[in-house]
C-alpha positions as CSV (number, residue, x, y, z in Angstrom):
1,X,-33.7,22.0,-43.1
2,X,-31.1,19.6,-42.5
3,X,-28.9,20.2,-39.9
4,X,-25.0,19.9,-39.9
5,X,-22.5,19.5,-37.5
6,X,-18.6,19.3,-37.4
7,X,-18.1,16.6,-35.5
8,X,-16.8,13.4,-37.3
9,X,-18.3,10.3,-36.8
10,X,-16.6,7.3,-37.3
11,X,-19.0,4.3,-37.6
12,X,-17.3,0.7,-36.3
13,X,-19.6,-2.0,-37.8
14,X,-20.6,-0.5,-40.7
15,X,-22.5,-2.8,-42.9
16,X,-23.9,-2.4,-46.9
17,X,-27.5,-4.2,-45.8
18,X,-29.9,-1.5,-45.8
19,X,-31.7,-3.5,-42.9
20,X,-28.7,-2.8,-40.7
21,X,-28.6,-0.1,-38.3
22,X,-25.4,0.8,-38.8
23,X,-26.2,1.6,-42.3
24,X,-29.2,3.5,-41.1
25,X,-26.6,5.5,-39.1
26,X,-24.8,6.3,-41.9
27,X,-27.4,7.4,-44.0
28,X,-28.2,9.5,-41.3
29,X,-25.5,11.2,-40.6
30,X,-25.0,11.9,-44.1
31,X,-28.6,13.1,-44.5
32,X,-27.9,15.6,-41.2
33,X,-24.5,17.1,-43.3
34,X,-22.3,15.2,-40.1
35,X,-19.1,14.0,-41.3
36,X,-18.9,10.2,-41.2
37,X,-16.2,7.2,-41.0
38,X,-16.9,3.9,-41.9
39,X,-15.1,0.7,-40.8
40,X,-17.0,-2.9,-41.9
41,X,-15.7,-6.4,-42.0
42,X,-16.4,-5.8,-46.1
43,X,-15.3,-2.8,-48.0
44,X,-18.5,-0.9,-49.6
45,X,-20.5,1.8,-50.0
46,X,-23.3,3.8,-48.0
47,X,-24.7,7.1,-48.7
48,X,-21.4,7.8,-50.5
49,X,-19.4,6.7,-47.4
50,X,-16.8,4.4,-48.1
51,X,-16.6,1.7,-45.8
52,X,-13.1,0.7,-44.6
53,X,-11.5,-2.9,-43.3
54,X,-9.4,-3.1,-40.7
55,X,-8.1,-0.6,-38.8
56,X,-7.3,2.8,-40.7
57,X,-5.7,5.9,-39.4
58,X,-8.6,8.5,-39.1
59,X,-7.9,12.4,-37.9
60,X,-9.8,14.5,-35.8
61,X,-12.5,12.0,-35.0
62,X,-14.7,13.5,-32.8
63,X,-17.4,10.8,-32.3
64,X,-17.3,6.6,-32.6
65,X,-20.4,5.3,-32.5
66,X,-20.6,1.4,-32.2
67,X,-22.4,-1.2,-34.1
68,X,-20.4,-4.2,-32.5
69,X,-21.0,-6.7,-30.0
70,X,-18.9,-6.5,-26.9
71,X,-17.3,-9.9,-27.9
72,X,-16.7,-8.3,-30.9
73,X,-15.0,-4.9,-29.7
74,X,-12.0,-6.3,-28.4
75,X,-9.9,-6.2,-31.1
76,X,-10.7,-2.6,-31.3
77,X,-10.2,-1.5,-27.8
78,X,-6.4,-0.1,-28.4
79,X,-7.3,0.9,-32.0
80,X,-10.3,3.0,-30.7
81,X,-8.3,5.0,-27.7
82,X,-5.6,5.5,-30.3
83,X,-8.2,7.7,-32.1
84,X,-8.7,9.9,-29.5
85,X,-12.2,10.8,-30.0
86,X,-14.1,13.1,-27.8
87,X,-16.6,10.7,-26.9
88,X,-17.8,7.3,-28.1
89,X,-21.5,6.3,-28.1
90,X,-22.2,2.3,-27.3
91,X,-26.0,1.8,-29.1
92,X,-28.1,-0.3,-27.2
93,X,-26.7,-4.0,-27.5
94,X,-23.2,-2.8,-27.4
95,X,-22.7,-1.5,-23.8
96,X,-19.3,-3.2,-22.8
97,X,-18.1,-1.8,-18.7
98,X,-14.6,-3.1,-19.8
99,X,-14.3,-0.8,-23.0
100,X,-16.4,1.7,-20.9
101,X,-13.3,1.7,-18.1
102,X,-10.7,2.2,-20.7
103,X,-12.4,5.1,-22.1
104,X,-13.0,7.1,-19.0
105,X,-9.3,6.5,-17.8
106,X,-8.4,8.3,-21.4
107,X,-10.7,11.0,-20.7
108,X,-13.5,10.0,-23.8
109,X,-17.2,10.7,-22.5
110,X,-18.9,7.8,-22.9
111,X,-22.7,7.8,-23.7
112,X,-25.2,4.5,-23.6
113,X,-27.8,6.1,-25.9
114,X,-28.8,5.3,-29.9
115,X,-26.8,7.4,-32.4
116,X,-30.4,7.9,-34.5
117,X,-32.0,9.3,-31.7
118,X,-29.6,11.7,-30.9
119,X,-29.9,13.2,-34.3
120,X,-33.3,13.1,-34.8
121,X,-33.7,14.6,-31.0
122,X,-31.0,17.1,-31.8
123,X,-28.8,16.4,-29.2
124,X,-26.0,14.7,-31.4
């Protein structure tokens, strides 16, 4: 029985290459009924999830998980406490202290874990 959760999850690095983890993610989440989000540096599809460019105006996120380098999540640092999520989860190769300050000082919970096995550890 797939399980399902209300808590939107917006993936940052989404990516159509089924080799990716990010896609993985996605597949995931949709396979577990979880709400998902996609932004990617190309527009596509995964699992039926569109995957957005740029920086769109999302509601009620509740979870951004990250598929970026820490190089790479600058640009998104003002974009991503904007959001407001609840918390954001940095997968391993993506734990970044700077983006880690900035999201305790807003009052996100931050969590160094892997998206995929909170879900299938069921405690997403």
């Amino acid at each position: 029985m797939a399980k399902s959760s209300t808590k939107k999850t917006l993936v940052i690095g989404a990516s159509t290459n089924p080799s990716r983890f990010s896609n993985i993610c996605l597949n995931t989440l949709v396979d577990n009924n979880i709400p998902a989000l996609a932004i990617g540096l190309r527009t596509g599809e995964v699992a039926g999830i569109k995957i957005d460019t740029g920086k769109p105006q999302y509601e009620d996120v509740h979870t951004i998980t990250l598929y970026l380098s820490p190089v790479n999540q600058k640009e998104y640092y003002n974009y991503i406490i904007d959001l407001n999520p609840s918390r954001i989860i940095f997968n391993p190769g993506t734990w970044n202290p700077e983006l880690v300050k900035l999201c305790k000082n807003e009052g996100i919970e931050v969590v160094n874990n892997c998206t995929l096995m909170m879900i299938s550890g069921d405690y997403y």
